[in-house]
C-alpha positions as a LaTeX table, in Angstrom:
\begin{tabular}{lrrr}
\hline
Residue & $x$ (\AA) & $y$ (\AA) & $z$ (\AA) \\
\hline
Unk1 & 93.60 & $-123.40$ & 195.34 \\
Unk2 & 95.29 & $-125.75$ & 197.77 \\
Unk3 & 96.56 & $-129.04$ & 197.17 \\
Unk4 & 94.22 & $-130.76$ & 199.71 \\
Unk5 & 90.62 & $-128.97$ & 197.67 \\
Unk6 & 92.30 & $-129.94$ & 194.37 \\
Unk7 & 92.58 & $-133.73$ & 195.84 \\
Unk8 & 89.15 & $-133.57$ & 196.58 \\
Unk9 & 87.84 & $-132.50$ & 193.52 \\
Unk10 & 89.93 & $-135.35$ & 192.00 \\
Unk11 & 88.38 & $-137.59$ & 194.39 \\
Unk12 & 84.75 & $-136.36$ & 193.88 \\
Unk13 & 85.53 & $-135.98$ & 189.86 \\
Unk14 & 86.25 & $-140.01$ & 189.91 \\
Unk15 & 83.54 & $-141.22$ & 192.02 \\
Unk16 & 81.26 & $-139.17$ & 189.58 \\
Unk17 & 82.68 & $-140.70$ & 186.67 \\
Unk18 & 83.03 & $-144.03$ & 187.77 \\
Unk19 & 79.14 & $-143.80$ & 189.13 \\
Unk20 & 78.02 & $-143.01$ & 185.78 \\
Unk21 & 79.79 & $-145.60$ & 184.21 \\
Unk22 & 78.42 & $-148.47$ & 186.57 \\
Unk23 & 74.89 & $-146.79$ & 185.91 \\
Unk24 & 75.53 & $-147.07$ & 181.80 \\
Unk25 & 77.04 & $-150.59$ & 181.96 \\
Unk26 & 75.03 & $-152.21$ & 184.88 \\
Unk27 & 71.51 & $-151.50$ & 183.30 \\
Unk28 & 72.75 & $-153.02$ & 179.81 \\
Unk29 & 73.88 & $-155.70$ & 181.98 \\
Unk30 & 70.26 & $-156.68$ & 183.29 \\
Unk31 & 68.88 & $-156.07$ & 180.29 \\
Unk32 & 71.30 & $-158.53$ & 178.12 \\
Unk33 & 70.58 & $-160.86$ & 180.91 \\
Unk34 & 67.07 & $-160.93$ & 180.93 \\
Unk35 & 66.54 & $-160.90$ & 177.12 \\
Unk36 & 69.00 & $-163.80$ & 176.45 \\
Unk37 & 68.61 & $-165.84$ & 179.80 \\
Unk38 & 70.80 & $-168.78$ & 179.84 \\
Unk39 & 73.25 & $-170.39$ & 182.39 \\
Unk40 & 76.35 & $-168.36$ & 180.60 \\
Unk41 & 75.14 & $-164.95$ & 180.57 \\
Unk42 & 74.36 & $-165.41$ & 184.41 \\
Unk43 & 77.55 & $-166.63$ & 184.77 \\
Unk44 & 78.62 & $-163.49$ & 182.85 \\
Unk45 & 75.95 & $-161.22$ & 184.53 \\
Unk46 & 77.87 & $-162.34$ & 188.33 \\
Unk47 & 81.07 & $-161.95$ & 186.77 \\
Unk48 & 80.39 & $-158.54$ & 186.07 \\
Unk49 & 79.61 & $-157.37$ & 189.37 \\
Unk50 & 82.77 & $-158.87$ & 191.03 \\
Unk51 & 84.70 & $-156.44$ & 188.25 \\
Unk52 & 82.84 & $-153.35$ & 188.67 \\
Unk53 & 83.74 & $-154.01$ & 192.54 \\
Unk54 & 87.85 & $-154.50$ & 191.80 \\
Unk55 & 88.10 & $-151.43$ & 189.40 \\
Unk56 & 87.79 & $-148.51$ & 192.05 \\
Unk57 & 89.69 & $-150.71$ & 194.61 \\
Unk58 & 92.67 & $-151.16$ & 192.09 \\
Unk59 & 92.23 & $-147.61$ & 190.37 \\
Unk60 & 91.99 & $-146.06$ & 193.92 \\
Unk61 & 95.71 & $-148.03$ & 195.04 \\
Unk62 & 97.18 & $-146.45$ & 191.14 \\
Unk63 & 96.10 & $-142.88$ & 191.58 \\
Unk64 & 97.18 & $-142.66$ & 195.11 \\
Unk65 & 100.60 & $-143.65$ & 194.38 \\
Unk66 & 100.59 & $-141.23$ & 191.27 \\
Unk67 & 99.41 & $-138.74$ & 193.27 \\
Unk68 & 101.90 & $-139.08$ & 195.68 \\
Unk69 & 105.13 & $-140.23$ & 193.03 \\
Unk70 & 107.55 & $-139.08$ & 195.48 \\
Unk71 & 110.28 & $-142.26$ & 194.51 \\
Unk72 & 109.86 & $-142.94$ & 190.47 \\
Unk73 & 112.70 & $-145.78$ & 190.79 \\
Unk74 & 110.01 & $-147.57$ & 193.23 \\
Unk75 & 106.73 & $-146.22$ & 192.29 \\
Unk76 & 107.16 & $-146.76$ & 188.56 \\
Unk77 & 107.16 & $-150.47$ & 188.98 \\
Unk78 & 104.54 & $-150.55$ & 191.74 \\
Unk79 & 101.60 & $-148.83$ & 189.43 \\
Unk80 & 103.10 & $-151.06$ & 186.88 \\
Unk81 & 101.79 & $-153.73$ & 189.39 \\
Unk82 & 98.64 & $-152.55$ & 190.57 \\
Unk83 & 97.66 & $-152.52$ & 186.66 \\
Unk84 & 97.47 & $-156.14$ & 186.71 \\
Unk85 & 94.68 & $-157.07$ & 188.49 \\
Unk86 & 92.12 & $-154.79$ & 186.76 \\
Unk87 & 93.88 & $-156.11$ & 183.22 \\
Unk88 & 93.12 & $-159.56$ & 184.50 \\
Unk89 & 89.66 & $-158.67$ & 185.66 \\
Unk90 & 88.60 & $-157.06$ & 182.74 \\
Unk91 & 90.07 & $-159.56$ & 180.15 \\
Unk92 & 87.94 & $-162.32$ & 181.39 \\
Unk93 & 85.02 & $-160.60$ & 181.64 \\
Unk94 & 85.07 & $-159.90$ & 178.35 \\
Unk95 & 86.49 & $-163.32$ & 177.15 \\
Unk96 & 83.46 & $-164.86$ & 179.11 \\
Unk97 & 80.75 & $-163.06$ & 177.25 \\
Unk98 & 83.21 & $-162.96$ & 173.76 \\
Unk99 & 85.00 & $-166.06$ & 173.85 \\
Unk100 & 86.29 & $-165.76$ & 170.05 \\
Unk101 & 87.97 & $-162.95$ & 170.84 \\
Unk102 & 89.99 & $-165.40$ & 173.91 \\
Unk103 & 92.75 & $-165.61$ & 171.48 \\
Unk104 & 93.92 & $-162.00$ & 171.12 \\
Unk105 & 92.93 & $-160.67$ & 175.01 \\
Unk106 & 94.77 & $-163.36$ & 176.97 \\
Unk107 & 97.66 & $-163.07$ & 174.66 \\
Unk108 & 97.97 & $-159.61$ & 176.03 \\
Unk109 & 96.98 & $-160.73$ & 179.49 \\
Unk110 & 99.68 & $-163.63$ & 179.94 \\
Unk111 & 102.29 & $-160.76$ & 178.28 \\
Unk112 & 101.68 & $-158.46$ & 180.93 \\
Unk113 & 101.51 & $-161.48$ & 183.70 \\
Unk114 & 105.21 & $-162.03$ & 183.01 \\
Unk115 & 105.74 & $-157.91$ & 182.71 \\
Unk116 & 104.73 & $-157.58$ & 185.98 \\
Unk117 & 107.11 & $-160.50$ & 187.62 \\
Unk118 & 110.14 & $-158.38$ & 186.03 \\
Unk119 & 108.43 & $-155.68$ & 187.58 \\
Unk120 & 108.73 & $-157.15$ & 190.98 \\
Unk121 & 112.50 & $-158.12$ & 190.25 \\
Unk122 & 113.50 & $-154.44$ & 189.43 \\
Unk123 & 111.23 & $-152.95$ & 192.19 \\
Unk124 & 113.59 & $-155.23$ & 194.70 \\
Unk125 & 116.55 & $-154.45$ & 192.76 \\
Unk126 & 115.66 & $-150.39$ & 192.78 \\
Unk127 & 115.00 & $-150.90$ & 196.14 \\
Unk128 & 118.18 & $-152.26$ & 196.91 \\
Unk129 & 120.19 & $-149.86$ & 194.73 \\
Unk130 & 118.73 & $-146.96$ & 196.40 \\
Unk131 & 117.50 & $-147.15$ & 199.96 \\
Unk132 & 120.00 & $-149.17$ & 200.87 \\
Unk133 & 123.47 & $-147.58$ & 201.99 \\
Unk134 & 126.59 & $-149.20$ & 200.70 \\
Unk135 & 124.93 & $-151.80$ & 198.65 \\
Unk136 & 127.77 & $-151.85$ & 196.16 \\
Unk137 & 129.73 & $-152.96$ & 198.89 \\
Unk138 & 127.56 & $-155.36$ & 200.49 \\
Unk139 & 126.59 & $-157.37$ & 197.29 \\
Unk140 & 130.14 & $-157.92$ & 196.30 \\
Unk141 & 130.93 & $-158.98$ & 200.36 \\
Unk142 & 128.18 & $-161.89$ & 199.89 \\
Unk143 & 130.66 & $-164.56$ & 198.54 \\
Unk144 & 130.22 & $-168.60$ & 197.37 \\
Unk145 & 126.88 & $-168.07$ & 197.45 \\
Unk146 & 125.56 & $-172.05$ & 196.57 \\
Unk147 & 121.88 & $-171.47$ & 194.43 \\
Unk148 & 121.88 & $-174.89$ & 193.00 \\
Unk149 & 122.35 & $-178.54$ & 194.52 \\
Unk150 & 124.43 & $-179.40$ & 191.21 \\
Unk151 & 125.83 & $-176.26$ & 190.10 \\
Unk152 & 128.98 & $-174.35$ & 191.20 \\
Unk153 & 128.33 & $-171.42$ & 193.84 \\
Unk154 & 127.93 & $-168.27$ & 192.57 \\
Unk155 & 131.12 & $-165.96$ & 193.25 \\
Unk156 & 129.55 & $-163.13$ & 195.06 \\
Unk157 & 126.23 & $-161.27$ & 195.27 \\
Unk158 & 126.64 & $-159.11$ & 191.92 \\
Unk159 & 126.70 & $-162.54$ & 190.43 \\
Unk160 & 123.39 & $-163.82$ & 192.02 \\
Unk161 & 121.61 & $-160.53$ & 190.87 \\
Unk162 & 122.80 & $-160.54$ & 187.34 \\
Unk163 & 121.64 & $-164.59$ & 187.19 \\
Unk164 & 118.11 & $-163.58$ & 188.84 \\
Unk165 & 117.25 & $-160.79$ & 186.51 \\
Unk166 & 118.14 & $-162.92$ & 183.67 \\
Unk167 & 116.21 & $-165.69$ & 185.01 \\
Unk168 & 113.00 & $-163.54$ & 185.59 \\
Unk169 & 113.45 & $-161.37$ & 182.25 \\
Unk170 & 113.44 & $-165.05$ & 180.10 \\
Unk171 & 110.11 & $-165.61$ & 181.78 \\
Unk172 & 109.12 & $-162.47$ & 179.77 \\
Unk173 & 110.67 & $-163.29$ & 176.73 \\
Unk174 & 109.36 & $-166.98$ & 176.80 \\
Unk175 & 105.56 & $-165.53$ & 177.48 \\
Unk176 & 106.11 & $-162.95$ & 173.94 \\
Unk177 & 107.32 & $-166.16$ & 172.24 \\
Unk178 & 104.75 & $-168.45$ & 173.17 \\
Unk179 & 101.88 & $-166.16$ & 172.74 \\
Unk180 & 102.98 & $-165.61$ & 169.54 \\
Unk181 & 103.11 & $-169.37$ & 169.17 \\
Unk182 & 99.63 & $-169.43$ & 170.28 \\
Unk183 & 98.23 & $-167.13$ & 168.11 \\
Unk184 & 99.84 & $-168.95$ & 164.70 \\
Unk185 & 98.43 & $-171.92$ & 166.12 \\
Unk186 & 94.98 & $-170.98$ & 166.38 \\
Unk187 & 95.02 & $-169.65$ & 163.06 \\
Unk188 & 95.88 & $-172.73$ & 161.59 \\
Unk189 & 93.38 & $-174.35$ & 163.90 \\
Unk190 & 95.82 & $-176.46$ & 165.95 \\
Unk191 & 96.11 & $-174.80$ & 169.58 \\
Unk192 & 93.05 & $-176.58$ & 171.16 \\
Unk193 & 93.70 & $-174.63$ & 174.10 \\
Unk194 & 92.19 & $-175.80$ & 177.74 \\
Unk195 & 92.28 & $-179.84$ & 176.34 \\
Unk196 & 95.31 & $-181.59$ & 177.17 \\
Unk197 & 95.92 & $-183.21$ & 173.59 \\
Unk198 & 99.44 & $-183.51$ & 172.45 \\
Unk199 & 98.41 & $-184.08$ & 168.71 \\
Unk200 & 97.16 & $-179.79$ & 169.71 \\
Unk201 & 100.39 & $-176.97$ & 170.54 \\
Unk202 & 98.55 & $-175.65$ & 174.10 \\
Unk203 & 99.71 & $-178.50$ & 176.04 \\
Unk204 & 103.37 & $-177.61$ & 174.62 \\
Unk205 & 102.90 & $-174.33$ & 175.01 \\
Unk206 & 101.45 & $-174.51$ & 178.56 \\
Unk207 & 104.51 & $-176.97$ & 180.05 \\
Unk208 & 107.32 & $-174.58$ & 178.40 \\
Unk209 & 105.40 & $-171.74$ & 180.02 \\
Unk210 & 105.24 & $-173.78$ & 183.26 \\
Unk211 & 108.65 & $-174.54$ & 183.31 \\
Unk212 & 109.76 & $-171.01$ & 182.47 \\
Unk213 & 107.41 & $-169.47$ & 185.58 \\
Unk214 & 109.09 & $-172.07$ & 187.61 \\
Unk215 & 113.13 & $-170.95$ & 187.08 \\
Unk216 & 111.62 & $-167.06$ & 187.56 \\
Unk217 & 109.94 & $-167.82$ & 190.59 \\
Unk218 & 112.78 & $-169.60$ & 191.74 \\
Unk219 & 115.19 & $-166.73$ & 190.70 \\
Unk220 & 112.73 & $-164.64$ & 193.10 \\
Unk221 & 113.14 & $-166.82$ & 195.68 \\
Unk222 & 116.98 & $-167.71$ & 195.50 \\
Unk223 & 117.68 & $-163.82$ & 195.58 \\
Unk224 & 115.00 & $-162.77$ & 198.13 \\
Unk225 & 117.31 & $-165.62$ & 200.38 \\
Unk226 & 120.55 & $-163.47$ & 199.62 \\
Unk227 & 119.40 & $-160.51$ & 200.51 \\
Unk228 & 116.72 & $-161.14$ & 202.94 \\
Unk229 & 118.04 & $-158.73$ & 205.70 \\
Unk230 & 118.55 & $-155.83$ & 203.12 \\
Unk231 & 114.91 & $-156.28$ & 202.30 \\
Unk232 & 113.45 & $-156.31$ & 205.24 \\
Unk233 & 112.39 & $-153.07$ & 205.32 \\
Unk234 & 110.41 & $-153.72$ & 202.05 \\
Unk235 & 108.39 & $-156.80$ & 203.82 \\
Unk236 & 108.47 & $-158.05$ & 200.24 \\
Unk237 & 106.81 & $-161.77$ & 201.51 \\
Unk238 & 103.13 & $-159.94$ & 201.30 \\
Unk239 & 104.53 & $-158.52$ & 197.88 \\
Unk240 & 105.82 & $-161.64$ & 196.68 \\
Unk241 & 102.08 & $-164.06$ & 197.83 \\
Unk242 & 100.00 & $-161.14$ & 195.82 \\
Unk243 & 101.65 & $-161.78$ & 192.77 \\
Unk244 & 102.41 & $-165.31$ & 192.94 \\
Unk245 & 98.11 & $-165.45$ & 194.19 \\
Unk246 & 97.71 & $-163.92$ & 190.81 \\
Unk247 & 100.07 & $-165.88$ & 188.59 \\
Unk248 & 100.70 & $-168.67$ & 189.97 \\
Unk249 & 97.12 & $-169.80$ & 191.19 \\
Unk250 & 95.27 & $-168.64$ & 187.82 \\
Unk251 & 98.09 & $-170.51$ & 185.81 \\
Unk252 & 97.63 & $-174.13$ & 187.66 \\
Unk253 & 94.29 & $-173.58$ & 188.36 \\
Unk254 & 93.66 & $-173.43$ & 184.02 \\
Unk255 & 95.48 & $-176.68$ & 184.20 \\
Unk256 & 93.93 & $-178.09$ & 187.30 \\
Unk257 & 90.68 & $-177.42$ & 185.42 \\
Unk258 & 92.03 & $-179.33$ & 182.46 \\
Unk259 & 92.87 & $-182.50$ & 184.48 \\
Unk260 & 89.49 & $-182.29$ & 185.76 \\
Unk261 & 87.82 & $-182.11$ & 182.67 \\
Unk262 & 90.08 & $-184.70$ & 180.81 \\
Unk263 & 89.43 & $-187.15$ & 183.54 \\
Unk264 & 85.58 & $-186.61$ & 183.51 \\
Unk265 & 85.84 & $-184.98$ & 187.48 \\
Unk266 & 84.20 & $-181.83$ & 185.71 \\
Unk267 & 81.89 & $-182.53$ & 183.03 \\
Unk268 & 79.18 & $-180.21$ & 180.73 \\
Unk269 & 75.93 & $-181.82$ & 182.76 \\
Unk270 & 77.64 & $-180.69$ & 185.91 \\
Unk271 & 78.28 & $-176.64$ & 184.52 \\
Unk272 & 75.48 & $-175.95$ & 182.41 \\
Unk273 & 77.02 & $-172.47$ & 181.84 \\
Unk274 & 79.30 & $-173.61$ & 178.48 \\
Unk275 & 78.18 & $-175.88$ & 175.68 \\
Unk276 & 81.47 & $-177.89$ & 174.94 \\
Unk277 & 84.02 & $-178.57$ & 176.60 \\
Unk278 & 86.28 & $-176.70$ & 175.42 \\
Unk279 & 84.15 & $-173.72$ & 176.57 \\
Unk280 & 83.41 & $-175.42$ & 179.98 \\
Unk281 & 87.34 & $-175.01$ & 180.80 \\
Unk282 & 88.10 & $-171.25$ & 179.56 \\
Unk283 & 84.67 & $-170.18$ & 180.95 \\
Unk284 & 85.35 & $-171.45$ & 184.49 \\
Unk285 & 88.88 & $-170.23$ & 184.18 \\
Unk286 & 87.56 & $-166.79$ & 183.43 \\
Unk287 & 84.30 & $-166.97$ & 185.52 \\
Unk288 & 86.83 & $-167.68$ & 188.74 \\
Unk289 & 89.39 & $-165.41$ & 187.92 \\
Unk290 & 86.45 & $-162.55$ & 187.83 \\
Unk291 & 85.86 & $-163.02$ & 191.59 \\
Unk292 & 89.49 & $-163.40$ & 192.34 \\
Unk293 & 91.00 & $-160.45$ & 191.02 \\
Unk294 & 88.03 & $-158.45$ & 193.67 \\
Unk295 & 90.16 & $-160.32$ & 196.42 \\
Unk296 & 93.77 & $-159.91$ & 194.65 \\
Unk297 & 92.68 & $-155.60$ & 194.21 \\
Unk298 & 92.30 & $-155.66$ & 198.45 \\
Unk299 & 95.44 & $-157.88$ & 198.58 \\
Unk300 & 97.12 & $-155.54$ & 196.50 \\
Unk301 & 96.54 & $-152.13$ & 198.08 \\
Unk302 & 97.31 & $-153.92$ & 201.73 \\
Unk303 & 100.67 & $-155.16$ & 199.99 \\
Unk304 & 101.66 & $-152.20$ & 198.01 \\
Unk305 & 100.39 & $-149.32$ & 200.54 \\
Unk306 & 101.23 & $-145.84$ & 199.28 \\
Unk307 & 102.00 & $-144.51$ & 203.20 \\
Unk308 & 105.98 & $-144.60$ & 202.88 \\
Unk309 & 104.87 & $-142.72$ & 199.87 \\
Unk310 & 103.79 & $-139.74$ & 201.78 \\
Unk311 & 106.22 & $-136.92$ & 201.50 \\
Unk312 & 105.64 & $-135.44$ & 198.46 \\
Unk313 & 102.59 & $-134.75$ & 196.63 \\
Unk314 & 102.41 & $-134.49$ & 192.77 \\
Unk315 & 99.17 & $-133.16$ & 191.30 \\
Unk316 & 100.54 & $-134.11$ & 187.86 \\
Unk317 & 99.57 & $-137.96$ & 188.40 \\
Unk318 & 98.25 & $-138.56$ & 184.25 \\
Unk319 & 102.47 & $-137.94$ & 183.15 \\
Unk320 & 103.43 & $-140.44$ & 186.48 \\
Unk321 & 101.13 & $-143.00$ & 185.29 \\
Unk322 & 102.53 & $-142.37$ & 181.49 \\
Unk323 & 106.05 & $-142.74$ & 182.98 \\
Unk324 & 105.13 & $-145.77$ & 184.72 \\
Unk325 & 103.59 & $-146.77$ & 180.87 \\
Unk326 & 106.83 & $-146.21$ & 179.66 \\
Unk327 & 108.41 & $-149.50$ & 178.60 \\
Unk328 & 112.07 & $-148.58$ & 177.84 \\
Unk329 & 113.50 & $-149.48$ & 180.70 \\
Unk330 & 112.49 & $-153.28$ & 179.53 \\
Unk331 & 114.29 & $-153.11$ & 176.15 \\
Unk332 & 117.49 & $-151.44$ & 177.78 \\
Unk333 & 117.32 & $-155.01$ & 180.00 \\
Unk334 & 116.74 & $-156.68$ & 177.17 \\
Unk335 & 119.53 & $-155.69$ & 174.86 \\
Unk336 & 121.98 & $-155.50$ & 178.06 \\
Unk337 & 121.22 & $-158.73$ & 178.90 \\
Unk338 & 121.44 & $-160.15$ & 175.25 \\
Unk339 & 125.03 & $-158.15$ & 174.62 \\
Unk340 & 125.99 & $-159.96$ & 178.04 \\
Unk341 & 124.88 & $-163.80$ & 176.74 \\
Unk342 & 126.50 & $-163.09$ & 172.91 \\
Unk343 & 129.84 & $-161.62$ & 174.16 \\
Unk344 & 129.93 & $-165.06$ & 176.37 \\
Unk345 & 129.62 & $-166.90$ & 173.24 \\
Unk346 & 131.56 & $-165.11$ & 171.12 \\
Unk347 & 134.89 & $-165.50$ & 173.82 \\
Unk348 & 133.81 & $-169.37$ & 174.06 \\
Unk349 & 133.82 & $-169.92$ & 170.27 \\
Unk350 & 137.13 & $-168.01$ & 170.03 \\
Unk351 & 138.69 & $-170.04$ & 172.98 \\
Unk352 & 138.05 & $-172.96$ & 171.02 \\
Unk353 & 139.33 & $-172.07$ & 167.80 \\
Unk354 & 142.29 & $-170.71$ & 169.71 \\
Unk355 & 143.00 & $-174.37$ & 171.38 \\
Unk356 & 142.27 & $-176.41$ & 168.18 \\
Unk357 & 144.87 & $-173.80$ & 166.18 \\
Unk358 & 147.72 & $-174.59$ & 169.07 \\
Unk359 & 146.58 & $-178.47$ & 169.36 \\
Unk360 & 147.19 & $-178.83$ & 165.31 \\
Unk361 & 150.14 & $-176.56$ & 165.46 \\
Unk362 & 151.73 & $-179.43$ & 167.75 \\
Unk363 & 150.35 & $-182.63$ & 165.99 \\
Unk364 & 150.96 & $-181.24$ & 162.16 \\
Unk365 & 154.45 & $-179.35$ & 162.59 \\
Unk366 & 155.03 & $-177.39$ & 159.81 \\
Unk367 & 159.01 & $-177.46$ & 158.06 \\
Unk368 & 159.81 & $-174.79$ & 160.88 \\
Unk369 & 159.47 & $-176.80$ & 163.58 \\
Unk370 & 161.89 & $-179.09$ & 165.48 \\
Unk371 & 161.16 & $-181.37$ & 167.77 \\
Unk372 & 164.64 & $-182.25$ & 170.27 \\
Unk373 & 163.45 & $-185.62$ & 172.04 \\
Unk374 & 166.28 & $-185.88$ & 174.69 \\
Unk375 & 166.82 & $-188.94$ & 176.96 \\
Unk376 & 168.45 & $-188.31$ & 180.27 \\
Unk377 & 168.65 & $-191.48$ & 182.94 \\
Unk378 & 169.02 & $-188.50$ & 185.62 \\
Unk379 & 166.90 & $-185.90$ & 184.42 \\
Unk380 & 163.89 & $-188.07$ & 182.59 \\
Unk381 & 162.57 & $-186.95$ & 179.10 \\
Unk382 & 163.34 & $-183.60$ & 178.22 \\
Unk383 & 161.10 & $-182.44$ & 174.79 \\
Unk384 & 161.96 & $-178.78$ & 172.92 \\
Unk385 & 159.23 & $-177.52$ & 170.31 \\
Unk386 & 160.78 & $-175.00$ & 168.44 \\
Unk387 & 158.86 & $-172.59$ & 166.07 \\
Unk388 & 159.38 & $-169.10$ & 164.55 \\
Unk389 & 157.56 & $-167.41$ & 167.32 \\
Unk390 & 158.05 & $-168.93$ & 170.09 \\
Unk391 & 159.75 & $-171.92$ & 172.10 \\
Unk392 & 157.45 & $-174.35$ & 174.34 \\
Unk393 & 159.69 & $-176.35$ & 176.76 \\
Unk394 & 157.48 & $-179.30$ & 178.40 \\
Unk395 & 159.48 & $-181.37$ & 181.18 \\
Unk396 & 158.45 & $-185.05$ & 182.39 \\
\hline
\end{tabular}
């Protein structure tokens, strides 16, 4: 059997599957929405159709690039990618029909959000490393590179792409930490999210967020800059606007919906779908981001195309997309990264003590020491400090 009947019985296999599935959930959709008719489960009900209509576009742009995993160190983090948008798409569907379970889904949504920046960051790095000749070369030939109106330049371009990964992967940490935070807090019933209240932890949880999307999309920017003409090929610009659509635009607009609602702009007369609220912000939030992620899975298949893909064809594509699930690569970054930071502490610390043992070996001499204070009308002040390991000899 060739390769080409075996794609199409792939092909055929998933459009049968997928048909059944839309012809199982879309029925219990109609039904749930005529036997508890209300504002929300329309909202729900239309929801549901933009999904079903950005699964097959997303799962189409993941199968074709594990069908054709010709470059792992590129591909991995591409499908990686692509899983985002039906991740986002399906978490708020659900959320918007189950919104107790909001909680524990967009704590894994907002986790994968800032899995899929570092994602991008080592897809441009992998990139670099390997399609481009004499990169080692060329990064270290990049030199005073200024990043920052008010800090020092950076010394080369080895430096600039050690200070962007870090300042993408703390984006990833921050999200894990703040979920976390999130989820304590709602147990204890103090999270509040969607209402700007300080006296509640989401508006402190949504500004460190904020500010921590802001340094990684800066880092992405800063070293897209540095090596702009090595990345051409790439065109990583239509890369970069798909994810940032996705991040960036579903992160402000939460708190664009917030302001709204906390000045009275957007109030419960005007969307009838949600009872309080509360409610009123996470289900528009969710009810929006249901439509969007149908034009984000288009976006994403133009952006990520799997034609420079084409040269090898791997039939295996369930073990690419498990390598692509594998997650190792992000604790090796992790624990490099974290080695890197302590071993910079560890030689600061030990610089100090090392200065404060010389400065009180010279103001507290010990019975070995001399001091020889000679004055010299020629010459000026000539000082000895002698000790039983060594001489220092200072001259004015």
């Amino acid at each position: 059997m060739n390769t080409d009947r075996i794609k199409k019985i792939l092909a055929i296999l998933s459009c049968i599957l997928y048909a059944i599935v839309v012809l199982i959930v879309l029925p219990l959709c109609i039904y749930e929405r005529n036997r508890h008719y209300s504002s929300k489960v329309e909202a729900w009900f239309v929801g549901g159709i933009f999904v079903m209509a950005t699964l097959p576009v997303s799962m189409y742009g993941i199968i074709k690039h594990a069908l054709h995993y010709s470059k792992p160190h590129l591909q991995k983090y591409i499908i990686r990618i692509l899983f985002m948008v039906p991740i986002y798409a399906l978490n708020s569907w659900i959320v918007l029909k189950f919104p107790q379970t909001s909680i524990y889904l967009d704590t894994i949504r907002e986790c994968y959000e800032a899995f899929s920046i570092y994602n991008f960051m080592m897809y441009l790095i992998n990139f670099l490393k390997h399609e481009v000749v004499d990169f080692e070369i060329i990064k270290y030939s990049k030199r005073d590179i200024k990043w920052f109106c008010c800090l020092p330049p950076c010394e080369n371009g080895m430096s600039v792409l050690d200070k962007c990964k870090f300042g993408v992967l703390q984006y990833t940490l921050v999200r894990v930490l703040t979920s976390l935070i999130a989820y304590i807090s709602e147990i204890f019933k103090v999270y509040n999210e969607g209402e700007i209240d300080f006296r509640f932890s989401w508006s402190y949880v949504a500004i460190a967020n904020n500010f921590s999307q802001m340094i990684a999309m800066f880092c992405l920017i800063l070293f897209y800059t540095v090596f702009k003409n090595e990345l051409a090929p790439l065109k990583p610009i239509r890369q970069y606007l798909c994810i940032k659509f996705v991040v960036f635009v579903t992160f402000w607009q939460s708190i664009l919906i917030a302001i709204l609602t906390k000045f009275g702009i957007i109030s419960i007369n005007q969307w009838p779908y949600f009872p309080t609220i509360i409610d009123t912000v996470n289900g528009l939030q969710d009810f929006l981001i249901c439509i969007e992620m149908f034009i984000a899975s288009i976006a994403h298949i133009i952006a990520f195309p799997v034609t420079p893909y084409l040269i090898d064809e791997r039939l295996n594509w369930l073990s690419n997309i498990a390598n692509a699930a594998n997650v190792s690569d992000l604790s090796y970054e992790v624990k490099s990264h974290y080695d890197i930071f302590y071993g910079k502490v560890k030689n600061v610390i030990k610089r100090r003590k090392s200065n404060e043992t010389v400065s009180n070996s010279i103001d507290e001499p010990d019975e070995s020491t001399r001091l020889v204070v000679e004055c010299q009308e020629t010459y000026g002040i000539h000082a000895q400090i002698e000790t039983s390991s060594n001489d220092i000899t200072v001259e004015i």
